[in-house]
mmCIF file of the C-alpha atoms, coordinates in Angstrom:
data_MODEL
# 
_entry.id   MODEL 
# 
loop_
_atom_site.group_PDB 
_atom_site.id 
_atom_site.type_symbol 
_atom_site.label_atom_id 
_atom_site.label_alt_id 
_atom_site.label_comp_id 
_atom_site.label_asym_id 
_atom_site.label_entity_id 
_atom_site.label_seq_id 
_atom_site.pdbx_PDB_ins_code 
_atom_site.Cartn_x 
_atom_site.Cartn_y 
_atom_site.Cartn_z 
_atom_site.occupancy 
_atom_site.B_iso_or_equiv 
_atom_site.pdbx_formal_charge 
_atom_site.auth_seq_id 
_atom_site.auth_comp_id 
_atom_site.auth_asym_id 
_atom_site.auth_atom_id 
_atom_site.pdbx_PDB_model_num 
ATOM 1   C CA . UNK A 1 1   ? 5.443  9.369  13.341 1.00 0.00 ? 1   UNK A CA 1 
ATOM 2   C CA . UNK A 1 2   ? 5.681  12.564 15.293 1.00 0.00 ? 2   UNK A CA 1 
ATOM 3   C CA . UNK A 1 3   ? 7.504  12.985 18.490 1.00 0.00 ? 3   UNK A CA 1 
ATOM 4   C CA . UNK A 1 4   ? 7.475  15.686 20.650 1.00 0.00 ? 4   UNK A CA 1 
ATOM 5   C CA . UNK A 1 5   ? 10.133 17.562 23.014 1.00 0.00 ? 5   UNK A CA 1 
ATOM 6   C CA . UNK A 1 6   ? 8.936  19.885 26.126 1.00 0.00 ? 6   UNK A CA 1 
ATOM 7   C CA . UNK A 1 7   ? 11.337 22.910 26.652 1.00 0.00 ? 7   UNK A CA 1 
ATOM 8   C CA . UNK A 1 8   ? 11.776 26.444 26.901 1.00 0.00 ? 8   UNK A CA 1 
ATOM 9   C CA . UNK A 1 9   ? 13.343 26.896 23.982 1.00 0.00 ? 9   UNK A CA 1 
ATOM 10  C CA . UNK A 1 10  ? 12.734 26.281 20.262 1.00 0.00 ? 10  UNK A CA 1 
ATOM 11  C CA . UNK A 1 11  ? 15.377 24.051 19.485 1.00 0.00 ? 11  UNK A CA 1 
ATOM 12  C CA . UNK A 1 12  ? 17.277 24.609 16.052 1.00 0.00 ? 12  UNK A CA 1 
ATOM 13  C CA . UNK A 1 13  ? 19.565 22.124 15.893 1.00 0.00 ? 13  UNK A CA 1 
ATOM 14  C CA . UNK A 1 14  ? 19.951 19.145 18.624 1.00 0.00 ? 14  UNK A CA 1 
ATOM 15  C CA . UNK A 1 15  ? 23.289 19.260 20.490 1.00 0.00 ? 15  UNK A CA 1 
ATOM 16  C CA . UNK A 1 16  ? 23.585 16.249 22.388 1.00 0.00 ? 16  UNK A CA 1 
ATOM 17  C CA . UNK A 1 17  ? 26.566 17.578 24.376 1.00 0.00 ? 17  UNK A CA 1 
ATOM 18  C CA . UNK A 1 18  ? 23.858 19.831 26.308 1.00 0.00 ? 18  UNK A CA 1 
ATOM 19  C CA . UNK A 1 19  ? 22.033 16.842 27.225 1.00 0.00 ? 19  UNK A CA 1 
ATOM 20  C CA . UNK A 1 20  ? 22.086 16.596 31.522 1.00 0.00 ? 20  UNK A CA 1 
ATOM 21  C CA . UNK A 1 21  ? 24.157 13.430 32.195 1.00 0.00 ? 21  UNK A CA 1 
ATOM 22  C CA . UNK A 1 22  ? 22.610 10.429 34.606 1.00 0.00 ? 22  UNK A CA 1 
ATOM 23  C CA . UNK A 1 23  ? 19.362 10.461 32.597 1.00 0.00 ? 23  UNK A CA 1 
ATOM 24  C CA . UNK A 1 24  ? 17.075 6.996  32.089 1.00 0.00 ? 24  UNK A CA 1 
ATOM 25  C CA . UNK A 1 25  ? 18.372 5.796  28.993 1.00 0.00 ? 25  UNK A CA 1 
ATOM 26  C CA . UNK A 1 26  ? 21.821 7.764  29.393 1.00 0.00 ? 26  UNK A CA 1 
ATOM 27  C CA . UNK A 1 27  ? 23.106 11.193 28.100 1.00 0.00 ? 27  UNK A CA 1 
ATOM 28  C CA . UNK A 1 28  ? 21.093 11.993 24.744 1.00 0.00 ? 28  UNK A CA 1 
ATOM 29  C CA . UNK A 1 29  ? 17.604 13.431 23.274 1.00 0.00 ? 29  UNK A CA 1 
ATOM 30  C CA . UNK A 1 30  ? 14.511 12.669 24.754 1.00 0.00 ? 30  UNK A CA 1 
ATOM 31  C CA . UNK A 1 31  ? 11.329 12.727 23.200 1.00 0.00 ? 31  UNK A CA 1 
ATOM 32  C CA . UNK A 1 32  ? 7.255  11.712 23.575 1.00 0.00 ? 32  UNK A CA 1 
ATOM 33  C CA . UNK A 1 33  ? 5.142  10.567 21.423 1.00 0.00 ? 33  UNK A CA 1 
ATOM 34  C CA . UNK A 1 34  ? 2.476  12.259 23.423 1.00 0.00 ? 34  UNK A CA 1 
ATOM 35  C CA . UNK A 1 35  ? 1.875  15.763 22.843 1.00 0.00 ? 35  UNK A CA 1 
ATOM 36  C CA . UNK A 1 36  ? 0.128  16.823 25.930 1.00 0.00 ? 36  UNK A CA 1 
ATOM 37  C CA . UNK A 1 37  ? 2.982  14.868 27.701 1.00 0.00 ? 37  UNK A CA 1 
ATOM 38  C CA . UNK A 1 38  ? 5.352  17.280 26.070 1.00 0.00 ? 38  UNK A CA 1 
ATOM 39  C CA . UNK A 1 39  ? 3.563  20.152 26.746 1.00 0.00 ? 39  UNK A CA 1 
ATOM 40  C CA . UNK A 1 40  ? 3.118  19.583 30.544 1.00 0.00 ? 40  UNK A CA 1 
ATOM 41  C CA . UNK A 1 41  ? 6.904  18.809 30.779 1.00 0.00 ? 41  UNK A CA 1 
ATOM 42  C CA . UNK A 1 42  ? 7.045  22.123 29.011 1.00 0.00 ? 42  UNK A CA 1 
ATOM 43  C CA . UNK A 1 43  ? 4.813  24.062 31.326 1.00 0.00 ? 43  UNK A CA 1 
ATOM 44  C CA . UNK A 1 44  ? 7.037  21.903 34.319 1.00 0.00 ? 44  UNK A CA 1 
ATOM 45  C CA . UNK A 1 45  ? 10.345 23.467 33.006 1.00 0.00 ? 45  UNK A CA 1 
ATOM 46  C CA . UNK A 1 46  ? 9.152  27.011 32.580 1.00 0.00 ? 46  UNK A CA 1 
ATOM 47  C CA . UNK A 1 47  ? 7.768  26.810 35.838 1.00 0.00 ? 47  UNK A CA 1 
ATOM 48  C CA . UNK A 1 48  ? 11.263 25.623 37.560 1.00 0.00 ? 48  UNK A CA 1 
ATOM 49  C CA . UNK A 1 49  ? 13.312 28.023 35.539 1.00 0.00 ? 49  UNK A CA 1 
ATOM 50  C CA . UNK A 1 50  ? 11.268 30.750 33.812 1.00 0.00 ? 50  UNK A CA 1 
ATOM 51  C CA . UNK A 1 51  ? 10.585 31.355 30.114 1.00 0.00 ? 51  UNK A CA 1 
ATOM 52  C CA . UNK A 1 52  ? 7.721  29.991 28.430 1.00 0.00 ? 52  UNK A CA 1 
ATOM 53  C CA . UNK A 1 53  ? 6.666  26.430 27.396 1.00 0.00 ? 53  UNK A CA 1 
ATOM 54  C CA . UNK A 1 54  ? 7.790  24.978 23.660 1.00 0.00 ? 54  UNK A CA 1 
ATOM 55  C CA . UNK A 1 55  ? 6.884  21.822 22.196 1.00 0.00 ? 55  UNK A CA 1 
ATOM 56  C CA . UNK A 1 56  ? 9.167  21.098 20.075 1.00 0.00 ? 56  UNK A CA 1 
ATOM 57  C CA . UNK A 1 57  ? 7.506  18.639 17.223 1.00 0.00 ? 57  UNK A CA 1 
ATOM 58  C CA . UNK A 1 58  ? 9.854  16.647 15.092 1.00 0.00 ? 58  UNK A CA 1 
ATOM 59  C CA . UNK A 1 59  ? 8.808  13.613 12.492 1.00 0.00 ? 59  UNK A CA 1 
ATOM 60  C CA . UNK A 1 60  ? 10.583 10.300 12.560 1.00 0.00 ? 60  UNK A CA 1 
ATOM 61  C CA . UNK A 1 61  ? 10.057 7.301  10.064 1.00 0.00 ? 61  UNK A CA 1 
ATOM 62  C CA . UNK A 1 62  ? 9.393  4.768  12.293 1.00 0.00 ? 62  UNK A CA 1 
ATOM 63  C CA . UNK A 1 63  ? 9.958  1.911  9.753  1.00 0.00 ? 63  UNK A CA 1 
ATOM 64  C CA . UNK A 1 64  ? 14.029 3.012  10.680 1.00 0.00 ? 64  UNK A CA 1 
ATOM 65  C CA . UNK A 1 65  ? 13.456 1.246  14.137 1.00 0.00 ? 65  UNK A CA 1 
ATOM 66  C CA . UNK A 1 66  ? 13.294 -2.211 12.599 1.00 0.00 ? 66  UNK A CA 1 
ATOM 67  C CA . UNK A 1 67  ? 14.565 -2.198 9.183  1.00 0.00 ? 67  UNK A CA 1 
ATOM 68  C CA . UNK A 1 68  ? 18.291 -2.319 10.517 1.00 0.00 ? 68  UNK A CA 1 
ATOM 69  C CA . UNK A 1 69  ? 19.552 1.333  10.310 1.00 0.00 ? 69  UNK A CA 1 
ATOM 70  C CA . UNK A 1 70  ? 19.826 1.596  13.719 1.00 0.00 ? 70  UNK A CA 1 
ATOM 71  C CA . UNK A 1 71  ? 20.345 0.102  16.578 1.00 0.00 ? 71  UNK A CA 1 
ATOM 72  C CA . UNK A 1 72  ? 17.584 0.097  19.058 1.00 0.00 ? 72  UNK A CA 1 
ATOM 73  C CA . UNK A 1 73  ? 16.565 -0.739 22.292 1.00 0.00 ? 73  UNK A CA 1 
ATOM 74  C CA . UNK A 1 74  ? 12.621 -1.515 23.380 1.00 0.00 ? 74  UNK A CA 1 
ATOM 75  C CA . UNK A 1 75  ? 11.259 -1.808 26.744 1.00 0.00 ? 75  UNK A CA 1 
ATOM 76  C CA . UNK A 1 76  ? 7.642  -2.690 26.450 1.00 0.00 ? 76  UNK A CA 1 
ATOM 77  C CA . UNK A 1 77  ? 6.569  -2.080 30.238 1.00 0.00 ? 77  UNK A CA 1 
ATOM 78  C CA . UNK A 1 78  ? 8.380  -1.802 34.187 1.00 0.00 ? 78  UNK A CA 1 
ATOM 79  C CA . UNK A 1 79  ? 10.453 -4.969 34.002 1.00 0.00 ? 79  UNK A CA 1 
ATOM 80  C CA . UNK A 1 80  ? 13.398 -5.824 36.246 1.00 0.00 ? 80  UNK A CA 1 
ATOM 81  C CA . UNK A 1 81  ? 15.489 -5.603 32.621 1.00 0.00 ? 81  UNK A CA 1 
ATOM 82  C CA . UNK A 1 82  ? 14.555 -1.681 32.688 1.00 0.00 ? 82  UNK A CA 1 
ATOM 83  C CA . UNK A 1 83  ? 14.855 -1.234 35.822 1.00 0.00 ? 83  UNK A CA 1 
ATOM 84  C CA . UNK A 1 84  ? 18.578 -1.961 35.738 1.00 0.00 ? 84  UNK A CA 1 
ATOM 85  C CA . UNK A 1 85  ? 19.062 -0.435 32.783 1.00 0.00 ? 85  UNK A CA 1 
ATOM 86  C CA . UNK A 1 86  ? 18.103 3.042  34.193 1.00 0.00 ? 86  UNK A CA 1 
ATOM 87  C CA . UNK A 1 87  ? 19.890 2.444  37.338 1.00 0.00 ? 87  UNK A CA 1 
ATOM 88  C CA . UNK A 1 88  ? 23.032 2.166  35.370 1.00 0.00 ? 88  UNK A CA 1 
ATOM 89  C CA . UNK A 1 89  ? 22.538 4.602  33.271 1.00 0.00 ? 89  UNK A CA 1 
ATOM 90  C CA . UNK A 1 90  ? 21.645 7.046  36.019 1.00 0.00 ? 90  UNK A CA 1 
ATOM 91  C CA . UNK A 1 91  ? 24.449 5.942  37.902 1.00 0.00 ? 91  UNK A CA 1 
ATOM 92  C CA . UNK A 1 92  ? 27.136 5.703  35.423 1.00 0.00 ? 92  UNK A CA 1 
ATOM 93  C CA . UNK A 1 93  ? 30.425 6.995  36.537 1.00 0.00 ? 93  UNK A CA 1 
ATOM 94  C CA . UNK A 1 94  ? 31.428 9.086  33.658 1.00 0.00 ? 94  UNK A CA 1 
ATOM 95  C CA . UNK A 1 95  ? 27.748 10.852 33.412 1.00 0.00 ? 95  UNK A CA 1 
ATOM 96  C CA . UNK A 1 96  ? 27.346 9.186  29.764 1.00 0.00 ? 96  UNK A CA 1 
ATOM 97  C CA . UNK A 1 97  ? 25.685 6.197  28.709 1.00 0.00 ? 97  UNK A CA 1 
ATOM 98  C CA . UNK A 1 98  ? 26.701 3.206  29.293 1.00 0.00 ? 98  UNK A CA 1 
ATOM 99  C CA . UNK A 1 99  ? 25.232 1.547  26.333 1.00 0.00 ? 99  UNK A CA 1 
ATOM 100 C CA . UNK A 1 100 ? 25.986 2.045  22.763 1.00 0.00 ? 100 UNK A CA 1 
ATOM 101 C CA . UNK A 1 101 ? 21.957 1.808  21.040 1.00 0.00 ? 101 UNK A CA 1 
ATOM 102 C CA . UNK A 1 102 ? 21.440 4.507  18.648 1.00 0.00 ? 102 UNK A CA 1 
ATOM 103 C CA . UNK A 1 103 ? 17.463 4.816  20.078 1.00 0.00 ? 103 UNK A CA 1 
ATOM 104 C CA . UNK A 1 104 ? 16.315 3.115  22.914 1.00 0.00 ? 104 UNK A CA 1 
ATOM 105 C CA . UNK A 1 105 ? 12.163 3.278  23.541 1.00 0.00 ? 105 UNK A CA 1 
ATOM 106 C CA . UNK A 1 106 ? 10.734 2.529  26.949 1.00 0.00 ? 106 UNK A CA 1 
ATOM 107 C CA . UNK A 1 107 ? 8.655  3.681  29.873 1.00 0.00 ? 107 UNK A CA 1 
ATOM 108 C CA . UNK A 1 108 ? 9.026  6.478  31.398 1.00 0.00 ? 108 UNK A CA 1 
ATOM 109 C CA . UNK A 1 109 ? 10.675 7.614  34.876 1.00 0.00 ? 109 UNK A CA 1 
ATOM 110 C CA . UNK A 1 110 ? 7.804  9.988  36.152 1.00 0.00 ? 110 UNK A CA 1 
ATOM 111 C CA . UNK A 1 111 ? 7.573  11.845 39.672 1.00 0.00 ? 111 UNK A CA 1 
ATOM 112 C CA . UNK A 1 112 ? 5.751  8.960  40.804 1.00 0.00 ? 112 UNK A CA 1 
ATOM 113 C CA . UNK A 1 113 ? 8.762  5.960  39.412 1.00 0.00 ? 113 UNK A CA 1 
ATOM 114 C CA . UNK A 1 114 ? 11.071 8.538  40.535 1.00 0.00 ? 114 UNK A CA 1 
ATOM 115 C CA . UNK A 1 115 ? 10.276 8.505  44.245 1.00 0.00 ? 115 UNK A CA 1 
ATOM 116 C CA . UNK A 1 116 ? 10.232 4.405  44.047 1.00 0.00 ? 116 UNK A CA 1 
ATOM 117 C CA . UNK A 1 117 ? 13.961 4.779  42.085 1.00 0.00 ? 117 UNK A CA 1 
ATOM 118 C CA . UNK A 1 118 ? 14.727 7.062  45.409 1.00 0.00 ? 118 UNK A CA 1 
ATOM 119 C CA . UNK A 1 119 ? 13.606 4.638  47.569 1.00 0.00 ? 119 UNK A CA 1 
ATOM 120 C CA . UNK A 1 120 ? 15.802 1.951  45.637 1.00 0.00 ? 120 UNK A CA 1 
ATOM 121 C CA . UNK A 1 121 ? 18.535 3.799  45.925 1.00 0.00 ? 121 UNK A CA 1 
ATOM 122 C CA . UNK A 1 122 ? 18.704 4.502  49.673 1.00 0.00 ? 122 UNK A CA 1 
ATOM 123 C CA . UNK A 1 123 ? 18.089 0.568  50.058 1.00 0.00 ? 123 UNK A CA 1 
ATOM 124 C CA . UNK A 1 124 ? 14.597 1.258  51.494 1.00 0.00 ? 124 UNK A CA 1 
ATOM 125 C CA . UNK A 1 125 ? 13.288 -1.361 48.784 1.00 0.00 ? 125 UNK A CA 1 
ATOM 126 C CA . UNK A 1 126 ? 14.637 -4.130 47.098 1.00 0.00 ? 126 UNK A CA 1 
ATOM 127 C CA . UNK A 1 127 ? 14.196 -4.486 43.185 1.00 0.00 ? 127 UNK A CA 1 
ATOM 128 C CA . UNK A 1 128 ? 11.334 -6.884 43.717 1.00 0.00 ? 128 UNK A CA 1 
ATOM 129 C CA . UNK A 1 129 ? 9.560  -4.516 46.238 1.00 0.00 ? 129 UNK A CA 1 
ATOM 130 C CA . UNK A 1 130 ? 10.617 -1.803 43.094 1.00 0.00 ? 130 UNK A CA 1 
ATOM 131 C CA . UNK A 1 131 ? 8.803  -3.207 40.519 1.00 0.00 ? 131 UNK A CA 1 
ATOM 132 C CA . UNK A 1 132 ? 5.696  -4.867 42.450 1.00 0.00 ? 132 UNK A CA 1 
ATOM 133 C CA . UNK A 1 133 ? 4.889  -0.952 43.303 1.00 0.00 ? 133 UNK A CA 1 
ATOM 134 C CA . UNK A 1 134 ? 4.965  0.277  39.159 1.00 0.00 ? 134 UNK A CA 1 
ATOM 135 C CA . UNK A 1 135 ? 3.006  -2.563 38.778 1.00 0.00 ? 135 UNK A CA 1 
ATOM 136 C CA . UNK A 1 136 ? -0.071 -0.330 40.420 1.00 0.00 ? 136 UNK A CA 1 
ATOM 137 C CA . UNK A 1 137 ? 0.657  3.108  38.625 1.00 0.00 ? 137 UNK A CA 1 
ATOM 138 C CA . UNK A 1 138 ? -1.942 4.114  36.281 1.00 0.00 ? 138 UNK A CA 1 
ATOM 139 C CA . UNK A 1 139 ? -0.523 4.129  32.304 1.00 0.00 ? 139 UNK A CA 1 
ATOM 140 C CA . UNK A 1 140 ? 2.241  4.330  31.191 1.00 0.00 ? 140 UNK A CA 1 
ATOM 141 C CA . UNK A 1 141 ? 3.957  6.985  28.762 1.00 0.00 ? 141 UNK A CA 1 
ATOM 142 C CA . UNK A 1 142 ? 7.199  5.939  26.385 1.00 0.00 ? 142 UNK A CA 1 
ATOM 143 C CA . UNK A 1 143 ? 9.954  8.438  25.858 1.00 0.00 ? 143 UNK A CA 1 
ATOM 144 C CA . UNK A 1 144 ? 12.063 7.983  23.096 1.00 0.00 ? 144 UNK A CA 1 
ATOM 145 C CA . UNK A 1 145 ? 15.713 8.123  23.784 1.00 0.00 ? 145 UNK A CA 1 
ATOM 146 C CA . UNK A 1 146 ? 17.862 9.453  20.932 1.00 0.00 ? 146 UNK A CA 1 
ATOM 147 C CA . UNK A 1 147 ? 21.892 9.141  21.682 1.00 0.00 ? 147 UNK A CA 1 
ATOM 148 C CA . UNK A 1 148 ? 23.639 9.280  18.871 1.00 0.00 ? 148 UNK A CA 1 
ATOM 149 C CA . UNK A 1 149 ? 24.361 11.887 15.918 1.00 0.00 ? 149 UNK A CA 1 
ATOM 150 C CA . UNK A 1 150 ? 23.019 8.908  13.517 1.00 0.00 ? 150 UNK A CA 1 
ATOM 151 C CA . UNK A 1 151 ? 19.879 8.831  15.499 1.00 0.00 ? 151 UNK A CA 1 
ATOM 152 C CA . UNK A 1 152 ? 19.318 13.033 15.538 1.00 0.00 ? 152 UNK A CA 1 
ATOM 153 C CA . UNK A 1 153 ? 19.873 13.346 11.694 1.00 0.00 ? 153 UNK A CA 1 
ATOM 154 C CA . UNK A 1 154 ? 16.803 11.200 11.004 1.00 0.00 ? 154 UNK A CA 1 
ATOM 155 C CA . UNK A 1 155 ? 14.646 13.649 12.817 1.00 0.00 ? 155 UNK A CA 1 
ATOM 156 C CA . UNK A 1 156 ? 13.154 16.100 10.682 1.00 0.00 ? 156 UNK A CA 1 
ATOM 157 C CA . UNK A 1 157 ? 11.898 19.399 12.606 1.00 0.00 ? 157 UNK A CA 1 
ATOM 158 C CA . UNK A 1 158 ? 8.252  20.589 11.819 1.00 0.00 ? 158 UNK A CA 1 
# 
């Protein structure tokens, strides 16, 4: 399969130490399996910092997400299970994840989650009130979380 990563920058060779702590699934590589959604993050970074947009397009054998090589983690949809999983994660302590899965698949945190996670977090909503209001966003797009060295060498850049 192909996954995608928006940037500024044509990445070489993925350094996970220069991945922003407090992320959804925890300190590590994130990728899309949606081009455009890529591209648009892409376009959203050069816009906040300058540059131009990248797409970054890597291939991954997929069949290495059940066969047993590594460990994964799969959220199929906004469930009260990834909910606390990225409220952990983004509120870990140490800045680093506090899980140990080698990939871990699952929706995505957009602008629109992000002001609900917000709201969560300033006890405006409880996690019931959280999840009832993704339950009336539009789609939903998977990023592909990729934490661990054992992870990144199965990624072949294109």
């Amino acid at each position: 399969m192909k996954l995608y990563h928006g940037s500024t920058v044509e990445i070489k060779e993925i350094d996970i130490a220069k991945s922003k702590p407090n992320k959804d699934f925890g300190r590590g590589f994130y990728l899309s399996a949606d081009r455009m959604q890529a591209q648009r993050l892409a376009e959203y970074k050069a816009y906040q910092i300058g540059g131009n947009p990248v797409v970054n397009v890597y291939d991954f054998d997929e069949r290495l997400l059940t066969d047993g090589t590594l460990k994964v983690r799969r959220f199929d949809s906004y469930s009260k299970d990834w909910a606390e999983f990225i409220f952990a994660n983004r509120q870990s302590k140490t800045g680093e994840s506090i899980h140990d899965y080698d990939v871990v698949i699952g929706p995505i945190a957009n602008d629109k989650v992000g002001v609900q996670v917000r709201k969560y977090f300033d006890k405006e909503i409880t996690l019931e009130t959280f999840l009832e209001n993704l339950k009336y966003m539009k789609g939903i797009t998977f990023q592909y979380f990729f934490g661990t060295e054992k992870a990144i060498k199965y990624l072949r850049k294109l």
